[in-house]
N, C-alpha and C positions, 0 to 999 in steps of 0.2 A: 128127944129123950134117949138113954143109953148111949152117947157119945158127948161127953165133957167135954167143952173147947178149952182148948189148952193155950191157944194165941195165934198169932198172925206175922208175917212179916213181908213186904216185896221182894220179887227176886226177879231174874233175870230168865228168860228163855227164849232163845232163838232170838239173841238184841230185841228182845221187847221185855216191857218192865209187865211183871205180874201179879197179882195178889195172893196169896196164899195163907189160907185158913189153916189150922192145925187140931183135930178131933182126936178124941182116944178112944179105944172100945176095950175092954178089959187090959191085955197087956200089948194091943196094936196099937199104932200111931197111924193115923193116916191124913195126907196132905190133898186140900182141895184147893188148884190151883183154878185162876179167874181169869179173864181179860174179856174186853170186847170181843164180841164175835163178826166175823166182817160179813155175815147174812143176817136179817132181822129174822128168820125162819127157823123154829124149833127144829130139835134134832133127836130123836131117839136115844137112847144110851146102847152104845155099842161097849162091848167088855171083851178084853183081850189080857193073857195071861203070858208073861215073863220072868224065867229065872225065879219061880216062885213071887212074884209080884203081879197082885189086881190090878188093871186099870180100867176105870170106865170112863170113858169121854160122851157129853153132851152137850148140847146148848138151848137154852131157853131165854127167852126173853132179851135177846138182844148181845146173851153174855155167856161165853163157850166155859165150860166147865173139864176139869180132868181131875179124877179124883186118884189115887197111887196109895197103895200099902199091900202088905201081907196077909191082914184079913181077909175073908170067906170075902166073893163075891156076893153071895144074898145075904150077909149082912153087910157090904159096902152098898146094895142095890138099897138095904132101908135109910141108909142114909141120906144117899143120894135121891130119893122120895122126899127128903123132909125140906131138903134145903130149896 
C-alpha cells in the first residue's frame, strides 16, 4: 500500500537479462530490479547512497533484490518490507 505499480519491463545488467518492477510513491519512481541470486541464503538489506540516489540491495528466497530511486531510504526500507 502507498506505492502504485506502474509496470514492469526486462533489462539488461552486467550481460544478464533482469526483471524490473516499477513503484511510485508520491512524486518518486523507483525501480526494483530481480534476478536469481547465486546463494539460496537470505541477505540483510544493506543501503547505500549515491549522487542523491537510494539503493538497497538484498536477497531472499532464492532471488537478489536492488531497489534505486531518490526517495527517503525509510520509506524505500517500507517498501522493500512488503515485497
Amino acid at each position: 500500500e502507498g506505492f502504485p505499480l506502474l509496470g514492469g519491463r526486462l533489462d539488461y545488467v552486467a550481460g544478464r537479462r533482469v526483471a524490473v518492477v516499477v513503484y511510485k510513491r508520491n512524486l518518486h519512481i523507483i525501480n526494483v530490479f530481480m534476478w536469481p541470486s547465486s546463494t539460496a541464503a537470505d541477505s540483510a538489506v544493506q543501503v547505500t547512497t549515491r549522487n542523491g540516489y537510494n539503493l538497497l540491495a538484498w536477497s531472499r528466497d532464492g532471488v537478489a533484490y536492488r531497489a534505486i530511486s531518490d526517495l527517503n531510504s525509510a520509506e524505500m526500507r517500507e517498501l522493500q518490507r512488503s515485497l
